[in-house]
N, CA, C and O atoms as a Maestro MAE file, in Angstrom:
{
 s_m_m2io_version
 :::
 2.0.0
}

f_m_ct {
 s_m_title
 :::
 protein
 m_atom[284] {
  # First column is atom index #
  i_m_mmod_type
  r_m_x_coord
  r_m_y_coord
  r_m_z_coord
  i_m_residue_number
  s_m_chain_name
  s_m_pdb_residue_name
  s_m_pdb_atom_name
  i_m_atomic_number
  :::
  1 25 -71.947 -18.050 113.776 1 A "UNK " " N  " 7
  2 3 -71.350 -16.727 113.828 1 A "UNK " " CA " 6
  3 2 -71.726 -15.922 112.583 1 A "UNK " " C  " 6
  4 15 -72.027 -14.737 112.729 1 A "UNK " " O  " 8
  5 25 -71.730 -16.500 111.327 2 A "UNK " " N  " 7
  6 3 -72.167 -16.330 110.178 2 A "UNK " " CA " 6
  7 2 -73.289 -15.667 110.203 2 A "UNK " " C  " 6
  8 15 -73.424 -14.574 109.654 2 A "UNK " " O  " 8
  9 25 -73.995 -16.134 110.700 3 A "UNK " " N  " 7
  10 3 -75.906 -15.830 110.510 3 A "UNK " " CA " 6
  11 2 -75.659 -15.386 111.628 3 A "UNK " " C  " 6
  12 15 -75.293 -14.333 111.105 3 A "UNK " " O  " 8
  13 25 -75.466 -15.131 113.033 4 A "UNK " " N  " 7
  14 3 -75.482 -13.776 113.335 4 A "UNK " " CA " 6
  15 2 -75.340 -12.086 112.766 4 A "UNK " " C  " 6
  16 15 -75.959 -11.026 112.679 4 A "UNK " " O  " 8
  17 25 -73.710 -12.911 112.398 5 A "UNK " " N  " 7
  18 3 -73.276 -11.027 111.817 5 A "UNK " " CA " 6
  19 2 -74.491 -10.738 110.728 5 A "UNK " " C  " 6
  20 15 -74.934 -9.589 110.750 5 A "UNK " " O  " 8
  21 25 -75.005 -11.547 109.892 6 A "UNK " " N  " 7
  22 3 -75.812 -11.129 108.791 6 A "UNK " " CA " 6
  23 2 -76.857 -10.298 109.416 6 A "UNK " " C  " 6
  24 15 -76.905 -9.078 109.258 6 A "UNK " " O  " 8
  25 25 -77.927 -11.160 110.326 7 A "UNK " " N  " 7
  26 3 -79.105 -10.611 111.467 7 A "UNK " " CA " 6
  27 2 -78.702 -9.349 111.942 7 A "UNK " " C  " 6
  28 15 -79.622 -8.544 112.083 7 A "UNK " " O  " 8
  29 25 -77.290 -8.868 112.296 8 A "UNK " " N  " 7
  30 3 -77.028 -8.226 112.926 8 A "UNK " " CA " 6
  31 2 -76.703 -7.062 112.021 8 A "UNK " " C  " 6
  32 15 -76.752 -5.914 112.462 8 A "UNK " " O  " 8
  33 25 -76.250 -7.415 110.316 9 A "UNK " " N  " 7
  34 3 -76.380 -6.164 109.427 9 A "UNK " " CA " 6
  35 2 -77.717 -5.762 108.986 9 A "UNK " " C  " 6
  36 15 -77.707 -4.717 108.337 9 A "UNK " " O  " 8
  37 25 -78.857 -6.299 109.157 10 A "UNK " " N  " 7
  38 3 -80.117 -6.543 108.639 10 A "UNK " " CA " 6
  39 2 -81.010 -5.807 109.410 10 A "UNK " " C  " 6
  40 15 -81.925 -5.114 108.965 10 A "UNK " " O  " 8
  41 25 -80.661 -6.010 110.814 11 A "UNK " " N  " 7
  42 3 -81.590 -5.010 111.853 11 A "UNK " " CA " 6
  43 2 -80.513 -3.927 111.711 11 A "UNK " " C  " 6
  44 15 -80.882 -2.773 111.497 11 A "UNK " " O  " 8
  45 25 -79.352 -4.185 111.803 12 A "UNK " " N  " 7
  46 3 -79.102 -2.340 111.884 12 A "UNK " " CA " 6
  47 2 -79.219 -1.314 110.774 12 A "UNK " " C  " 6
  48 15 -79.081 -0.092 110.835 12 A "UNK " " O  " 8
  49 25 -79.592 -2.329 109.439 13 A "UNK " " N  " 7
  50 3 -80.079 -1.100 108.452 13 A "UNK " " CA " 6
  51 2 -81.426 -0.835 108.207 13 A "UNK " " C  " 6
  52 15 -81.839 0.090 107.508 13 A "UNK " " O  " 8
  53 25 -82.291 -1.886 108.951 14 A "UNK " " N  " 7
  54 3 -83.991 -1.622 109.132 14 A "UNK " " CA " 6
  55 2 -84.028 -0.750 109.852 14 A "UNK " " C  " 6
  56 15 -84.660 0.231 109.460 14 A "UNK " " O  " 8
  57 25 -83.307 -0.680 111.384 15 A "UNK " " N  " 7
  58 3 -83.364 -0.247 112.505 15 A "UNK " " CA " 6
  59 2 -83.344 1.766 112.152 15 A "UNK " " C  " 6
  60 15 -84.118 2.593 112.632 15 A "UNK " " O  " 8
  61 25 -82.185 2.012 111.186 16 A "UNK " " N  " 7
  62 3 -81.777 3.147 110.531 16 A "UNK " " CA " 6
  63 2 -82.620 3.882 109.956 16 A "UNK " " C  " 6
  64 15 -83.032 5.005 110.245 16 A "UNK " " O  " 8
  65 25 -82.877 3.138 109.060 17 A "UNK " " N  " 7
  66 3 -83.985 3.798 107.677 17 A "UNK " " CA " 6
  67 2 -85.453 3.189 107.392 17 A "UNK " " C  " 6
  68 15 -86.162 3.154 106.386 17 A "UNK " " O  " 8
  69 25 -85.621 2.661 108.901 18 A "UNK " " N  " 7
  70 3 -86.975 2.342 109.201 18 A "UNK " " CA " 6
  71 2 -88.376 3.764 109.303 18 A "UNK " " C  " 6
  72 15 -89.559 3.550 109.039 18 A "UNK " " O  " 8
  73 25 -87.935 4.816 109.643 19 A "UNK " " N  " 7
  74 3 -88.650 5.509 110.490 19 A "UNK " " CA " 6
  75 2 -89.615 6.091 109.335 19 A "UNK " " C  " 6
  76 15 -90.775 6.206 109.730 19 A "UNK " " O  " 8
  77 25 -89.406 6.473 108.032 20 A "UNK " " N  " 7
  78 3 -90.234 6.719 106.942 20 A "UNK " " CA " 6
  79 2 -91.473 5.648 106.715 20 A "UNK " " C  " 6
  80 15 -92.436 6.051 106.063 20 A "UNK " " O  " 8
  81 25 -91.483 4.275 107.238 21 A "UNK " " N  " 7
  82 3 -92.175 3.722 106.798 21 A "UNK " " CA " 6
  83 2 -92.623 3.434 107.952 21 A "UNK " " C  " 6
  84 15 -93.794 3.088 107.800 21 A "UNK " " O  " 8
  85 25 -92.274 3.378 109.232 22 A "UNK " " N  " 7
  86 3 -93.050 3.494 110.568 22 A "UNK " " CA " 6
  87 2 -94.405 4.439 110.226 22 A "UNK " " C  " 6
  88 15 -95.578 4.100 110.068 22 A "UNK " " O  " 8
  89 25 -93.824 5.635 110.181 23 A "UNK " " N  " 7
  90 3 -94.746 6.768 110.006 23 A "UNK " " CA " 6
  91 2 -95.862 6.584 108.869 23 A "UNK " " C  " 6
  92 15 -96.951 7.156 108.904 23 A "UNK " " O  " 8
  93 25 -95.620 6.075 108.281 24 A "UNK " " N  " 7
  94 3 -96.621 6.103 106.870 24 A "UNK " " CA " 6
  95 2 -97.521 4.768 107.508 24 A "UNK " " C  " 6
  96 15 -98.745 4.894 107.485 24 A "UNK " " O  " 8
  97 25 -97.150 3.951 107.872 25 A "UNK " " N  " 7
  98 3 -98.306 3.081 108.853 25 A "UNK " " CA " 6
  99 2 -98.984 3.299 109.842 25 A "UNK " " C  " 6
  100 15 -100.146 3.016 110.137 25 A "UNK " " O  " 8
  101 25 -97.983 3.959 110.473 26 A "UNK " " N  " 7
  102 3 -99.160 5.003 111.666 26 A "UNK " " CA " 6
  103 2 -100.074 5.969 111.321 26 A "UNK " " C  " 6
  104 15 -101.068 6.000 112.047 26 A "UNK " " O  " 8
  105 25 -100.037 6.574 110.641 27 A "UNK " " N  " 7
  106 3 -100.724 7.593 109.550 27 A "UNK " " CA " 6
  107 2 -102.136 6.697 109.029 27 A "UNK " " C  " 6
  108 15 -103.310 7.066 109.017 27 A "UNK " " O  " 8
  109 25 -101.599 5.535 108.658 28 A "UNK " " N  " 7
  110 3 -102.870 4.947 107.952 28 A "UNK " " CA " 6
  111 2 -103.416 3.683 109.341 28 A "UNK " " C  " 6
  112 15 -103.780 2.542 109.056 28 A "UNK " " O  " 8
  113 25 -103.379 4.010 110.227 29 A "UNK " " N  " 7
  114 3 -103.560 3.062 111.004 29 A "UNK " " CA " 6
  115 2 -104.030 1.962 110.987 29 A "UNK " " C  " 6
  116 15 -105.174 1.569 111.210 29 A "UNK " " O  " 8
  117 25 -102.183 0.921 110.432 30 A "UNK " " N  " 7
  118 3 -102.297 -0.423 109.992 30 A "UNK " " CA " 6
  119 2 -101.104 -0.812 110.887 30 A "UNK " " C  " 6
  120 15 -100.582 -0.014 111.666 30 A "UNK " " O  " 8
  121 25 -100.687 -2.150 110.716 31 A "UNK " " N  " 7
  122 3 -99.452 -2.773 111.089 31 A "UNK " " CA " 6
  123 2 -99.163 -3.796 109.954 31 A "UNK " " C  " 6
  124 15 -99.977 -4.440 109.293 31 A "UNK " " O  " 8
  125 25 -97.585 -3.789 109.879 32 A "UNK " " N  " 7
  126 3 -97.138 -4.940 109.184 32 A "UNK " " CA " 6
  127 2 -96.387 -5.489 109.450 32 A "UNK " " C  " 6
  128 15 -95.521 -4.744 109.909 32 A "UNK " " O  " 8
  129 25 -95.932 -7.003 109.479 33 A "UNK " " N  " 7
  130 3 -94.987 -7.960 109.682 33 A "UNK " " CA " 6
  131 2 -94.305 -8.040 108.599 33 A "UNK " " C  " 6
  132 15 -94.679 -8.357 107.469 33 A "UNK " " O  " 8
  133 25 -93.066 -7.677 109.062 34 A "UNK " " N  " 7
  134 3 -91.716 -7.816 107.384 34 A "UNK " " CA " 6
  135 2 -91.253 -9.195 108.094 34 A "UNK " " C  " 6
  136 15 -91.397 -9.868 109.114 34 A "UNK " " O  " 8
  137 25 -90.527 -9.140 106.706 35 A "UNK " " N  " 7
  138 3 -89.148 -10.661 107.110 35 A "UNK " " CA " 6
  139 2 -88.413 -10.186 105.903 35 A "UNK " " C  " 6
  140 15 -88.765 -9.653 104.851 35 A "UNK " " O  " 8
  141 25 -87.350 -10.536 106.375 36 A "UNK " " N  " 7
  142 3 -86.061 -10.364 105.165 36 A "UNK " " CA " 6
  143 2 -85.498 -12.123 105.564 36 A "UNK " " C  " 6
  144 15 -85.238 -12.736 106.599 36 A "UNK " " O  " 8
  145 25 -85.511 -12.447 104.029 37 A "UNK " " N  " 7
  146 3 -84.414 -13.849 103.679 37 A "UNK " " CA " 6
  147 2 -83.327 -13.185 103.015 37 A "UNK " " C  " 6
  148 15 -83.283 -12.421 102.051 37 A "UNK " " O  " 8
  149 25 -82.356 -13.735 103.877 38 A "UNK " " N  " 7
  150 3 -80.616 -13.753 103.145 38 A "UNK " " CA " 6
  151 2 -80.920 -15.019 102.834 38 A "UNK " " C  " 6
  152 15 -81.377 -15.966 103.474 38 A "UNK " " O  " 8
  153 25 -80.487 -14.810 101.432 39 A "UNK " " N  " 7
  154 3 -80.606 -16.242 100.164 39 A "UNK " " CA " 6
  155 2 -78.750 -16.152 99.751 39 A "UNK " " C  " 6
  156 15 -78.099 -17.188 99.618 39 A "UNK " " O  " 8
  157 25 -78.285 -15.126 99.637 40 A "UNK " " N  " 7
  158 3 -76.791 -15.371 99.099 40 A "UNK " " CA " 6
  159 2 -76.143 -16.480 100.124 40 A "UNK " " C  " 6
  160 15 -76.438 -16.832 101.266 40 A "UNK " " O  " 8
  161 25 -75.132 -16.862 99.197 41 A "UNK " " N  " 7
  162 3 -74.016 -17.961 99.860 41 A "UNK " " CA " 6
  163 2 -72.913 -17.565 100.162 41 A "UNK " " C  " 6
  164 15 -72.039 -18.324 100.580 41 A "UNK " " O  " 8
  165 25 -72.705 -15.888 99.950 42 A "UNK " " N  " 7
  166 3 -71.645 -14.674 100.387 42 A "UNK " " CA " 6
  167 2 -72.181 -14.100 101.762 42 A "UNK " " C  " 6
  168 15 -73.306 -14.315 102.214 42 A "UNK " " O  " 8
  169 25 -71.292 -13.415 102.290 43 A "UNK " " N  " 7
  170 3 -71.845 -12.958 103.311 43 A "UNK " " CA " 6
  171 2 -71.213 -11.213 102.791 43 A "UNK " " C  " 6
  172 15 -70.034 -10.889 102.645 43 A "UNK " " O  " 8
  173 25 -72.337 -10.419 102.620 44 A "UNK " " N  " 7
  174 3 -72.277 -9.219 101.697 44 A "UNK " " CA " 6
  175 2 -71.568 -7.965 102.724 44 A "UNK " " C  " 6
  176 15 -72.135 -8.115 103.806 44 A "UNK " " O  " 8
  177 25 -70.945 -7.233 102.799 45 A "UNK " " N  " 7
  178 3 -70.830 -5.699 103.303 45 A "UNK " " CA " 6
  179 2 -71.951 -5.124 103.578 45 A "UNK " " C  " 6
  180 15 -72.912 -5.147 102.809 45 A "UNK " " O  " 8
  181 25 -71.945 -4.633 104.536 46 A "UNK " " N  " 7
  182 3 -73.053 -3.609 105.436 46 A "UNK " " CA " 6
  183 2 -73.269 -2.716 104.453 46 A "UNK " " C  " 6
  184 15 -74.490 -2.609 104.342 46 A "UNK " " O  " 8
  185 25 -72.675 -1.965 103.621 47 A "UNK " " N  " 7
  186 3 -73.173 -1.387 102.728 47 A "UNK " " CA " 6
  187 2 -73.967 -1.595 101.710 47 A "UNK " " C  " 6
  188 15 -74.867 -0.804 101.425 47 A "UNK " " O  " 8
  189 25 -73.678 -2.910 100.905 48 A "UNK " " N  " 7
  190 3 -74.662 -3.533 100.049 48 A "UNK " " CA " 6
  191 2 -75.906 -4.056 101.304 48 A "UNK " " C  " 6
  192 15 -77.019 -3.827 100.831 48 A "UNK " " O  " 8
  193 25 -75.970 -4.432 102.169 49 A "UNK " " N  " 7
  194 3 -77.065 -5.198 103.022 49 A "UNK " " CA " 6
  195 2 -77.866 -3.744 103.077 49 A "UNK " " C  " 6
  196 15 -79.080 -3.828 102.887 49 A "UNK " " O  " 8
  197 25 -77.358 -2.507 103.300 50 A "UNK " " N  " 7
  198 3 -77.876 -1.385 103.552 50 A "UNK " " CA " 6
  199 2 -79.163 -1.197 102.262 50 A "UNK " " C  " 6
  200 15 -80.393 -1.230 102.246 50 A "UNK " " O  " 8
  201 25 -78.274 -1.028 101.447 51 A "UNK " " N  " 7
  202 3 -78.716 -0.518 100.376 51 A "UNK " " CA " 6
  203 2 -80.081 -1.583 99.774 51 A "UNK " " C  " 6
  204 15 -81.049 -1.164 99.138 51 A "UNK " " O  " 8
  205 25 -79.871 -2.818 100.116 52 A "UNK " " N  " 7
  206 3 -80.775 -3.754 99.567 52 A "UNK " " CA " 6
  207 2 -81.866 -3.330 100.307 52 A "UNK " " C  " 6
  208 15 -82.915 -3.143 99.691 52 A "UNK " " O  " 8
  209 25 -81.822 -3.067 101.963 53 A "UNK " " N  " 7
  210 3 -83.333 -3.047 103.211 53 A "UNK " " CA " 6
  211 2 -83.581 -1.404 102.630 53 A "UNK " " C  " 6
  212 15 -84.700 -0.948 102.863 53 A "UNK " " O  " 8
  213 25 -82.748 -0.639 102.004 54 A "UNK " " N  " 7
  214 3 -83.458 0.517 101.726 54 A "UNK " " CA " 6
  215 2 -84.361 0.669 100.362 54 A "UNK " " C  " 6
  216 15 -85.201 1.553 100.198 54 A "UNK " " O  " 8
  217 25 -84.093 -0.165 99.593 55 A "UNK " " N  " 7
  218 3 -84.585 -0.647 98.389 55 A "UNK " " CA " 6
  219 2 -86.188 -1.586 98.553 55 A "UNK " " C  " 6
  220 15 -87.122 -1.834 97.790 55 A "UNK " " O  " 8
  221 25 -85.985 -1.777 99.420 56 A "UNK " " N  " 7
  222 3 -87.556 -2.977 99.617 56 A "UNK " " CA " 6
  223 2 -88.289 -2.176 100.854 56 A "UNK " " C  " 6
  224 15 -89.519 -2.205 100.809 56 A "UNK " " O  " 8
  225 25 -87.536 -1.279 102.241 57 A "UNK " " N  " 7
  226 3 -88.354 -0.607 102.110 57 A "UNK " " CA " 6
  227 2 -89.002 0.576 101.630 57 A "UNK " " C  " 6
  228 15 -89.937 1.124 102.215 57 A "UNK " " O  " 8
  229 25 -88.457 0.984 100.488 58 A "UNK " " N  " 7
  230 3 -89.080 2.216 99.948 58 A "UNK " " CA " 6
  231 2 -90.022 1.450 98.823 58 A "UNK " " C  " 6
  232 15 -90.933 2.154 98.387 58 A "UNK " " O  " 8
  233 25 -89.939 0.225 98.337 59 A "UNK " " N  " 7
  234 3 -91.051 -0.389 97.753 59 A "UNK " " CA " 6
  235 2 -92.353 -0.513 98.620 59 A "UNK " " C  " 6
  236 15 -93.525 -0.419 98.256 59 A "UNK " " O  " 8
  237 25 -91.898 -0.719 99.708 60 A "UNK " " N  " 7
  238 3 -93.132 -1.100 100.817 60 A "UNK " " CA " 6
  239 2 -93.905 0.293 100.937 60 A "UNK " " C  " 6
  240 15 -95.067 0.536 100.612 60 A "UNK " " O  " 8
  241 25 -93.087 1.015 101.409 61 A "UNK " " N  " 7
  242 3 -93.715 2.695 101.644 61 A "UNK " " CA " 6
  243 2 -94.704 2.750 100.155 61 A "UNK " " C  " 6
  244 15 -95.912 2.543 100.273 61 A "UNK " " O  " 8
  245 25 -94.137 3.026 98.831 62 A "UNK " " N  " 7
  246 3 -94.922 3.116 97.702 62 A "UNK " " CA " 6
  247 2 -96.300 2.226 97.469 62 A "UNK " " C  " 6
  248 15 -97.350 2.807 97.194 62 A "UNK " " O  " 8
  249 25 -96.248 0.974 97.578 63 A "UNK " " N  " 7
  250 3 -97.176 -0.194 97.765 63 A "UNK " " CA " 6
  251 2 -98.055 0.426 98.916 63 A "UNK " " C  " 6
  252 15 -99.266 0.275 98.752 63 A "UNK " " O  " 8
  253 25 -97.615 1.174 100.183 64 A "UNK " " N  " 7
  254 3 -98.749 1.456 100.960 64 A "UNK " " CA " 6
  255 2 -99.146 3.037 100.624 64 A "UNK " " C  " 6
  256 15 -99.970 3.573 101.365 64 A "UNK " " O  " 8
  257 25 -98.722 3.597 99.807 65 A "UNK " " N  " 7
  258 3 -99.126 4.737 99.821 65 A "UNK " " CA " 6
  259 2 -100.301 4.659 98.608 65 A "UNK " " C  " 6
  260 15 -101.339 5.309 98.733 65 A "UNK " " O  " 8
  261 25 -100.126 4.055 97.765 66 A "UNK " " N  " 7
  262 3 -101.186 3.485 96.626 66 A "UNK " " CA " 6
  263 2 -101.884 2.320 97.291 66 A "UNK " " C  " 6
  264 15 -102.476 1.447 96.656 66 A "UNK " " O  " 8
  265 25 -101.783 2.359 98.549 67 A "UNK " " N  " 7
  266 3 -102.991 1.137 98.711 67 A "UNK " " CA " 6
  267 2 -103.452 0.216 98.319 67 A "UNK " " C  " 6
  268 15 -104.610 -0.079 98.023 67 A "UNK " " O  " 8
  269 25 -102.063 -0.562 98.287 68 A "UNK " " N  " 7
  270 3 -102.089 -1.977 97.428 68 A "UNK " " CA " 6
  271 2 -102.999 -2.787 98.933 68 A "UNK " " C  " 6
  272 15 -103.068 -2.353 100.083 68 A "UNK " " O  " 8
  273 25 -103.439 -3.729 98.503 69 A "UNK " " N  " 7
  274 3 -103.951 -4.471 99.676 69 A "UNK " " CA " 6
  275 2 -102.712 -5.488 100.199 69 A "UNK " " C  " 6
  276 15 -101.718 -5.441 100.923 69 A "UNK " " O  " 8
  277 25 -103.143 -6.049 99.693 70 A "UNK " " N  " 7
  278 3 -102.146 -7.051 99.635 70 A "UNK " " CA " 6
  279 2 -100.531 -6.923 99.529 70 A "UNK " " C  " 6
  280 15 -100.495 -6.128 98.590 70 A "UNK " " O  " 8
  281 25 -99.327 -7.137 99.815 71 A "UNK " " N  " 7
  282 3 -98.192 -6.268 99.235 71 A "UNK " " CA " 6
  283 2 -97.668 -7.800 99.312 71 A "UNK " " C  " 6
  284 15 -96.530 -8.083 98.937 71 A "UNK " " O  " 8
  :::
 }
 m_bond[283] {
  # First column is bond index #
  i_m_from
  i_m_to
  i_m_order
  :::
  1 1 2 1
  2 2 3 1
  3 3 4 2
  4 3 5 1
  5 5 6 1
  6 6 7 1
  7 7 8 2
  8 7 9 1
  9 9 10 1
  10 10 11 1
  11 11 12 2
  12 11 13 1
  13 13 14 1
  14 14 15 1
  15 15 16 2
  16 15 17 1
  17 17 18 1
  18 18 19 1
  19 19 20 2
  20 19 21 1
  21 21 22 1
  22 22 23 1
  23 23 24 2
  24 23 25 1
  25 25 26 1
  26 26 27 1
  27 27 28 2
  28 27 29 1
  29 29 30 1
  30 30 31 1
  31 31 32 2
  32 31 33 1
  33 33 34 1
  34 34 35 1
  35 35 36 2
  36 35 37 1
  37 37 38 1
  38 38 39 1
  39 39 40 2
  40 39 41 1
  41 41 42 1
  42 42 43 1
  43 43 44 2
  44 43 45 1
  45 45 46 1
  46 46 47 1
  47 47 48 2
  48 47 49 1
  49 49 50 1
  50 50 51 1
  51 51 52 2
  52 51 53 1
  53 53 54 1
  54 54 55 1
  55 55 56 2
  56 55 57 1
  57 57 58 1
  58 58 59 1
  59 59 60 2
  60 59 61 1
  61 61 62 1
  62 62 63 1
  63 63 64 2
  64 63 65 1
  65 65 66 1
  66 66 67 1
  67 67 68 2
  68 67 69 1
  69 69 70 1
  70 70 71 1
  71 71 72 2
  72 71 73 1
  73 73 74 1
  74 74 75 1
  75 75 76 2
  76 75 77 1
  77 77 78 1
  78 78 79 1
  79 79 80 2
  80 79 81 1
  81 81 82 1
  82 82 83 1
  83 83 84 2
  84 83 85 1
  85 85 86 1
  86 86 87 1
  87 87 88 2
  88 87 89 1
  89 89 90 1
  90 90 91 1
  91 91 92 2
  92 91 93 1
  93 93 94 1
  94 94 95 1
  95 95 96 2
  96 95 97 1
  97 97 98 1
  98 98 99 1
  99 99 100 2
  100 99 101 1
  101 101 102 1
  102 102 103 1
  103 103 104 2
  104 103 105 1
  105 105 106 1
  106 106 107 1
  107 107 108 2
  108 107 109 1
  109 109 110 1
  110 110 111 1
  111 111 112 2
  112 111 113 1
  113 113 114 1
  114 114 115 1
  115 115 116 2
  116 115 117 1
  117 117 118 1
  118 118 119 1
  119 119 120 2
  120 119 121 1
  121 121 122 1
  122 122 123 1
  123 123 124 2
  124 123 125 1
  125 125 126 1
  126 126 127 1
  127 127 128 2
  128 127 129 1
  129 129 130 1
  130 130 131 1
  131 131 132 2
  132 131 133 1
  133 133 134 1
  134 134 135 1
  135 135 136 2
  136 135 137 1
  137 137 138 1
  138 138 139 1
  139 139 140 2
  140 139 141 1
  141 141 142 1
  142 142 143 1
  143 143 144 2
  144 143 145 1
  145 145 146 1
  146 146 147 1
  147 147 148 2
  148 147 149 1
  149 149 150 1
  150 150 151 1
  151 151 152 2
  152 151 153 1
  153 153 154 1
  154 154 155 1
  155 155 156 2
  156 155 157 1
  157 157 158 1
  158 158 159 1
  159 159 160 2
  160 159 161 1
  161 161 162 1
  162 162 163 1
  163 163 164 2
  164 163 165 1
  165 165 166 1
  166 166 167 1
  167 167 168 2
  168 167 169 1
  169 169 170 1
  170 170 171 1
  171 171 172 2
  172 171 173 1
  173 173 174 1
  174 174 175 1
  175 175 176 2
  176 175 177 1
  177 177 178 1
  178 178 179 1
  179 179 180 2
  180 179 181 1
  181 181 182 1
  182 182 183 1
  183 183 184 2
  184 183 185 1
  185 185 186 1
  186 186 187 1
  187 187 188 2
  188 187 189 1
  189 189 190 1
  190 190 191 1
  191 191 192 2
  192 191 193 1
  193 193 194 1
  194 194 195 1
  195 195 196 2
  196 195 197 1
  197 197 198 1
  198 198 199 1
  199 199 200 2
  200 199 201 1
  201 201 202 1
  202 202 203 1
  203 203 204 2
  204 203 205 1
  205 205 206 1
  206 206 207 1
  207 207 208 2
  208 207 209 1
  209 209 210 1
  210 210 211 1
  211 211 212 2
  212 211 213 1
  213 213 214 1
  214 214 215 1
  215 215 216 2
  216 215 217 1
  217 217 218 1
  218 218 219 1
  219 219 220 2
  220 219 221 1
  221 221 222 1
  222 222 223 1
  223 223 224 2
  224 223 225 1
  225 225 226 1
  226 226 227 1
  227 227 228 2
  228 227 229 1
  229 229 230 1
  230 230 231 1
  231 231 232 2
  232 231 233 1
  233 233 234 1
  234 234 235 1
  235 235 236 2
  236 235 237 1
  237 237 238 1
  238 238 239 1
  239 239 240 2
  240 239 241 1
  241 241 242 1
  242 242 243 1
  243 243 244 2
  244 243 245 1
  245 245 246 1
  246 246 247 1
  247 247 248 2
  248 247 249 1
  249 249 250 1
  250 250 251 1
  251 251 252 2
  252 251 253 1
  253 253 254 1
  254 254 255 1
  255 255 256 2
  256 255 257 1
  257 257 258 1
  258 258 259 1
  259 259 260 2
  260 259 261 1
  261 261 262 1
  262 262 263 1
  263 263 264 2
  264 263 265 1
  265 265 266 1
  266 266 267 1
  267 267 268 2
  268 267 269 1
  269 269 270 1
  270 270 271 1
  271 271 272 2
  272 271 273 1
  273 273 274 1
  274 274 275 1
  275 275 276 2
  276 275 277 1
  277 277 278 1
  278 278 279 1
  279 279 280 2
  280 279 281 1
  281 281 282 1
  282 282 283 1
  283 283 284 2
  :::
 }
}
């Protein structure tokens, strides 16, 4: 039940504040495979879970906008 609700805060804040970094891959016509690990032994508020998938992907967006190869 645990690791559901988590999966289930994880896609709904990718799902949200995904669409900036959709676009910036379509633009450069690439694809990428994410993964998010929940490593805590808490099970965090949708708000902190939010804030963390908006934090890594706006690293991702930056990393592809400088054309890192590799990320």
């Amino acid at each position: 039940v645990e690791r559901n609700l988590i999966k289930r805060r994880i896609r709904e804040a990718y799902r949200l504040n995904s669409l900036g970094l959709k676009r910036i891959i379509q633009e450069k016509n690439s694809c990428l495979t994410i993964a998010f690990i929940y490593t805590s032994s808490k099970i965090l508020p949708y708000q902190n879970i939010e804030k963390i998938v908006i934090n890594q992907i706006s690293n991702l967006e930056n990393k592809i906008k400088r054309g890192e190869g590799q990320i």
